[in-house]
C-alpha positions in Angstrom: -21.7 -9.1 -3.4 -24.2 -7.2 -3.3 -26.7 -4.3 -5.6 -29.1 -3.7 -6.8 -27.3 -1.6 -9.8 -28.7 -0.9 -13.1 -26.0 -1.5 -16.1 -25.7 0.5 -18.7 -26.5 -0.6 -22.6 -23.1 0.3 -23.1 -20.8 -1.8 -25.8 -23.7 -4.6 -26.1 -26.9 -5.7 -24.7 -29.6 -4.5 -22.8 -29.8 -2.9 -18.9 -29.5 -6.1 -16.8 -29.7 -5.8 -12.6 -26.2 -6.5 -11.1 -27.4 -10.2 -9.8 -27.5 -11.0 -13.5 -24.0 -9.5 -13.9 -22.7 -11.3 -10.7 -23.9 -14.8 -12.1 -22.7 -14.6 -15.7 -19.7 -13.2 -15.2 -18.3 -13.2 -11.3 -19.9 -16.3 -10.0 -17.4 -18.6 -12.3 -14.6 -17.0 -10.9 -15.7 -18.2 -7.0 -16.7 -21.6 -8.9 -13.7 -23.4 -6.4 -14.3 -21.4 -3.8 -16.5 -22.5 -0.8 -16.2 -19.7 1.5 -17.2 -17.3 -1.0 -21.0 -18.9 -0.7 -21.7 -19.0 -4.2 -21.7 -15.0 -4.1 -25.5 -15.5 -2.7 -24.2 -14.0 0.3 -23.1 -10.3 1.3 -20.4 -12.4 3.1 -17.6 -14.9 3.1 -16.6 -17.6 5.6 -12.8 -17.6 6.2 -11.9 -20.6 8.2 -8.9 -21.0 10.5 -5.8 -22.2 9.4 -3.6 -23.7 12.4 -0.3 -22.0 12.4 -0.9 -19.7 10.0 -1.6 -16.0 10.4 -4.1 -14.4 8.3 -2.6 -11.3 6.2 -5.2 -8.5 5.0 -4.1 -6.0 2.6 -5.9 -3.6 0.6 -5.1 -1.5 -2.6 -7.3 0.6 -5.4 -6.1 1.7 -9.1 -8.2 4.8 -10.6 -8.4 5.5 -14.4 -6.0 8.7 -15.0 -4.2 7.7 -11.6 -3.1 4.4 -12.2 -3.8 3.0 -15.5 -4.8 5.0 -18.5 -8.5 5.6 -20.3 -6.9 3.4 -23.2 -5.6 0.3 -21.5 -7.2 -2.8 -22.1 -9.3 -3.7 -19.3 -8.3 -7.7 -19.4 -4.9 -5.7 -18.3 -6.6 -3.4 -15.6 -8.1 -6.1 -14.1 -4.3 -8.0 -13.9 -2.5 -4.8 -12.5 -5.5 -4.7 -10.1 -4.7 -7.9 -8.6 -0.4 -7.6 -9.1 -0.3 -4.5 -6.9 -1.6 -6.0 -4.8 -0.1 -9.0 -4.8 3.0 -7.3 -4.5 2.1 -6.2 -1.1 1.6 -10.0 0.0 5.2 -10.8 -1.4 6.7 -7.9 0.5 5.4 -9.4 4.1 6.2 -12.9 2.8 2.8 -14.5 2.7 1.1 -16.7 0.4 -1.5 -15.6 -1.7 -5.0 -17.3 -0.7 -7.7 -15.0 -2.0 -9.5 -11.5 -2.7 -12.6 -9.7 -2.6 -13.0 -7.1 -5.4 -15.0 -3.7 -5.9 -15.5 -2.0 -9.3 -17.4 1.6 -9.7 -18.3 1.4 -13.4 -18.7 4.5 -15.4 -21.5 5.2 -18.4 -20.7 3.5 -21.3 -19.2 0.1 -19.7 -20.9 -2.4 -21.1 -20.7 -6.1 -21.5 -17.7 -5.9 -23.6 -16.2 -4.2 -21.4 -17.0 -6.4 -18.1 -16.2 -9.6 -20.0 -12.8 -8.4 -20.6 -11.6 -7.1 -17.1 -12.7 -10.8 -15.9 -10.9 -12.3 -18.2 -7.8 -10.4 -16.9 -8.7 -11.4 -13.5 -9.5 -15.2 -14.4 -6.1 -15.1 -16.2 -4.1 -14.2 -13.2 -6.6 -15.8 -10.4 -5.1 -19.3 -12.1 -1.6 -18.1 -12.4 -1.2 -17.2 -9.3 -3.7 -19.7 -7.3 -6.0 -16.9 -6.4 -10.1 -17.4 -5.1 -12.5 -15.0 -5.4 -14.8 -14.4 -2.0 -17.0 -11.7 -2.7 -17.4 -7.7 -2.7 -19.6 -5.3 -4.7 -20.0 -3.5 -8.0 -21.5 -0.1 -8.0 -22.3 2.9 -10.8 -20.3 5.8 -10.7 -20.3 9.0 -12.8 -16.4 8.0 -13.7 -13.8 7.4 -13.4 -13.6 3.5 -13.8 -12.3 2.7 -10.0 -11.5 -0.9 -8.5 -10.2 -2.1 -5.3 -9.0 -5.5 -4.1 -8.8 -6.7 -0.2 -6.5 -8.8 -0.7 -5.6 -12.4 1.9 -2.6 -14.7 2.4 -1.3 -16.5 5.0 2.0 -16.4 6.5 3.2 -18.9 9.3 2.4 -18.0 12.8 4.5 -15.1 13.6 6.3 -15.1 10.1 5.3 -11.7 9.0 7.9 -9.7 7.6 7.7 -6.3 8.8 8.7 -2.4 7.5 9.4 -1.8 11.3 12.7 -3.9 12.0 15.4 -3.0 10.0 18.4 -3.0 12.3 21.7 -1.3 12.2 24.3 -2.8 10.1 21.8 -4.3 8.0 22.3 -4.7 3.9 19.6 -2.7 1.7 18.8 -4.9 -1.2 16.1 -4.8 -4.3 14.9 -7.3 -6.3 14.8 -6.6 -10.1 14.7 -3.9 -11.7 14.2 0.2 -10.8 12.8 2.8 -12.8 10.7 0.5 -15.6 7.7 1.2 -14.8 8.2 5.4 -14.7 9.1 4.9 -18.1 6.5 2.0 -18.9 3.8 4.7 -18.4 5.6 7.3 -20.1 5.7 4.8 -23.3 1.9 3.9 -22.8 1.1 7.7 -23.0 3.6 7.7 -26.6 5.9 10.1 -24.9 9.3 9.8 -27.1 11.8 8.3 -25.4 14.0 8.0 -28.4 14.3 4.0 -27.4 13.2 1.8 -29.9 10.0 0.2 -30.8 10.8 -3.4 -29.0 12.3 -1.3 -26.3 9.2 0.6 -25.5 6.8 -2.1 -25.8 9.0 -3.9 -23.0 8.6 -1.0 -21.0 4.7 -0.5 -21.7 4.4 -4.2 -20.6 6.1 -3.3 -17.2 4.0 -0.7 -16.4 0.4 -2.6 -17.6 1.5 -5.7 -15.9 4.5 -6.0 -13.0 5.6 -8.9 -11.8 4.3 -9.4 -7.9 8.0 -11.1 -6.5 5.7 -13.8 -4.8 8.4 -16.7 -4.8 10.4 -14.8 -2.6 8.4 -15.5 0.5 10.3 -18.2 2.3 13.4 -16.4 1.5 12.5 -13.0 3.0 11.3 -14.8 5.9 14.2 -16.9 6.7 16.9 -13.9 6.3 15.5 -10.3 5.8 14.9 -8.2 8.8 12.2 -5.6 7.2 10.5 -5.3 3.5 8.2 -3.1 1.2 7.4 -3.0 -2.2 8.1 -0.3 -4.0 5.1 0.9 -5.4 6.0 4.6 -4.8 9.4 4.9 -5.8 12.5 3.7 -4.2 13.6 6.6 -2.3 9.9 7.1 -1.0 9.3 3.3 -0.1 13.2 2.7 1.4 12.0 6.3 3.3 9.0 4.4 4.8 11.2 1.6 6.0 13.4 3.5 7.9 10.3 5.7 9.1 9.3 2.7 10.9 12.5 1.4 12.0 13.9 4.5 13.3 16.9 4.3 11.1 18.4 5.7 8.6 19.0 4.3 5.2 21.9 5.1 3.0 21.1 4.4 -0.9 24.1 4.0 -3.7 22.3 5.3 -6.7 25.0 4.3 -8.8 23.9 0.7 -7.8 20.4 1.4 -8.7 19.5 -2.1 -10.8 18.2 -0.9 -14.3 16.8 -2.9 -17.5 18.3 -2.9 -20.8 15.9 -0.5 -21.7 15.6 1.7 -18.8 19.7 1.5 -19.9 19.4 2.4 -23.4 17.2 5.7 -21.7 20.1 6.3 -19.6 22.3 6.6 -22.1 21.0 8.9 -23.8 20.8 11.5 -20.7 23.2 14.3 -20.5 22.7 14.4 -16.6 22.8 10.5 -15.5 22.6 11.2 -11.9 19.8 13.5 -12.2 17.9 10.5 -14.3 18.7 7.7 -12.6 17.1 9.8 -9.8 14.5 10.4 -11.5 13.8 6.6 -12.1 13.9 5.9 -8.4 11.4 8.3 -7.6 9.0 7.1 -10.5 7.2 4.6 -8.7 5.2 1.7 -9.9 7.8 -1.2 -10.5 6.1 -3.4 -7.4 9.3 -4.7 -6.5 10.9 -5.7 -3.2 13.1 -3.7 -1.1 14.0 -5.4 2.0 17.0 -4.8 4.6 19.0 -8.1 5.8 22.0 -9.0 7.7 25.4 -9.0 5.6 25.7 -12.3 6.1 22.4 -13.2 4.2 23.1 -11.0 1.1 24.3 -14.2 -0.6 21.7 -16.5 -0.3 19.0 -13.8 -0.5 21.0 -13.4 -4.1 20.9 -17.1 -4.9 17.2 -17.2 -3.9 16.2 -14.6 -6.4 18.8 -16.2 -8.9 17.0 -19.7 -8.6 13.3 -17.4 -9.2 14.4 -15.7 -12.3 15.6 -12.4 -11.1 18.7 -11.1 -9.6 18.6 -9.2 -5.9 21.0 -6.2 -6.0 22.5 -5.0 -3.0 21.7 -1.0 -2.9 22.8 0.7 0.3 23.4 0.1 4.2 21.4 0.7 7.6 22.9 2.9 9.3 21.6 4.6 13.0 20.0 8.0 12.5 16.9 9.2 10.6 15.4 9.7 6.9 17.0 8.4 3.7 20.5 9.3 2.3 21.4 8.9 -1.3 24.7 9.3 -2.8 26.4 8.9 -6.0 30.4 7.9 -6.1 30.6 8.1 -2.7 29.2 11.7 -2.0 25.4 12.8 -1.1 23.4 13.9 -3.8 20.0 16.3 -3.4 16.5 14.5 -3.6 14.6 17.0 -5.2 11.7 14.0 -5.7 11.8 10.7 -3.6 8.5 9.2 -5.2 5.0 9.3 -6.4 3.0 11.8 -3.5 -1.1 10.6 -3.6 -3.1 13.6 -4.2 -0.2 15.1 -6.8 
């Protein structure tokens, strides 16, 4: 990692040089990690692993973007490394280790700091994570972090967008639409939902649930994967993008929560809304396409994990993403989140 940077006084303390910040507060979290160097390095030694291929992924959360000015930062930090874990559950690969960069605005002090690594020591040893190194800089705001993220796969295991196949089953782990209304909940929008009810949500949103366990699964029986991250509609659009395919979604299949249920219910137009939660974006689950006859024990796999796989829609040949509703196709106004929106 590497500086120098000048912190601010911020919530407590003095100015201190970012070597200062790197050994109290970043070196602990590399403490059982030997190829991170001790941080006293502006690199990392990644050795080989026989039979293994090396996964790199990369993903960055903004304030305003992708977490608000008012979420705890212990809670930042845990998104930060979830999103992208998610990608490394989506390919089917193990989680190994990361290297982080933070922009800090003004004002971020020590308070601050010591909170977003708690977040990230919380799910480093939840998730058998090691930190390797990267840098913290100043920036005029806002608060900006990325991880590049590493796991390993076996040789050749990788489970690809590209090779959904005709025929195939379009399946989804959990639950759709949670973390559209998560945010909405976070912000103190009224959903008319109650007050357990939004606090679920708002915990979906601040921290989703990478589908890691899934790995071996996805590699033994699914032909092509993604996370949704985007939305549904968008991500499922991305698979067949790269397969050269077209997928067919049933939104009246569409796995919802209790609570994103309760929201339903209360809509006069429950096509338009459940479209409106598949477009929402930000529930970092797993959409993958698989034979038929590996729907059941792709189902059983996520049954044995916690969480149930829900079979959505079909491969079919052609191009672009179809979504119907009782059998006929319905208009996409929105398909997902669109960066720079």
């Amino acid at each position: 990692m590497s500086g120098p940077e000048e912190i601010p006084v911020g919530d407590v303390g003095g100015p201190v040089d970012e070597f200062d910040w790197i050994a109290r507060h970043l070196r602990p979290l590399a403490s059982d990690a030997p190829e991170a160097l001790g941080l006293a390095d502006d690199a990392a030694v990644i050795p080989a692993r026989p039979g293994f291929d090396l996964i790199v992924s990369k993903d960055a959360i903004v304030e305003g973007v992708h977490f608000l000015a008012s979420d705890p930062l212990d809670l930042v930090a845990r998104k930060l490394l979830r999103v992208n874990l998610s990608d490394l559950a989506a390919k089917g690969a193990e989680p190994y280790g990361y290297f982080l960069a933070v922009a800090w605005p003004p004002g971020a002090g020590w308070n601050a700091r010591r909170a977003f690594v708690e977040g990230l020591g919380q799910d480093q040893r939840r998730f058998g994570l090691k930190l390797f190194g990267g840098d913290t800089v100043s920036t005029p705001g806002p608060l900006t972090a990325s991880v590049t993220i590493l796991g390993w796969v076996p040789a050749g295991g990788i489970v690809r967008r590209a090779a959904a196949r005709v025929g195939d089953a379009v399946l989804v782990t959990g639950a759709i639409g949670d973390g559209g209304l998560g945010l909405r909940a976070a912000r103190g929008e009224g959903l008319g939902l109650s007050v357990d009810d939004q606090t679920w949500l708002k915990a979906r949103y601040q921290t989703p649930q990478p589908r890691l366990g899934l790995g071996e699964a996805l590699r033994r029986w699914a032909h092509a994967a993604a996370d949704v991250s985007d939305g549904l509609i968008a991500d499922a659009g991305r698979i067949a993008a790269a397969s050269a395919v077209q997928i067919t979604l049933d939104i009246d299949r569409m796995p919802v929560s209790t609570a994103a249920g309760a929201w339903l219910g209360l809509q006069p137009d429950r096509v338009a809304a459940r479209l409106a939660l598949a477009a929402a974006g930000d529930d970092y689950e797993v959409l993958c396409t698989a034979p038929p006859s590996a729907v059941a024990p792709l189902k059983a796999a996520g049954e044995t994990l916690g969480f149930p796989m829900t079979e959505v829609g079909v491969v079919s040949a052609g191009a672009g993403v179809e979504v119907t509703s009782r059998g006929k196709s319905v208009v996409v106004v929105r398909s997902g989140w669109r960066h720079g929106q």
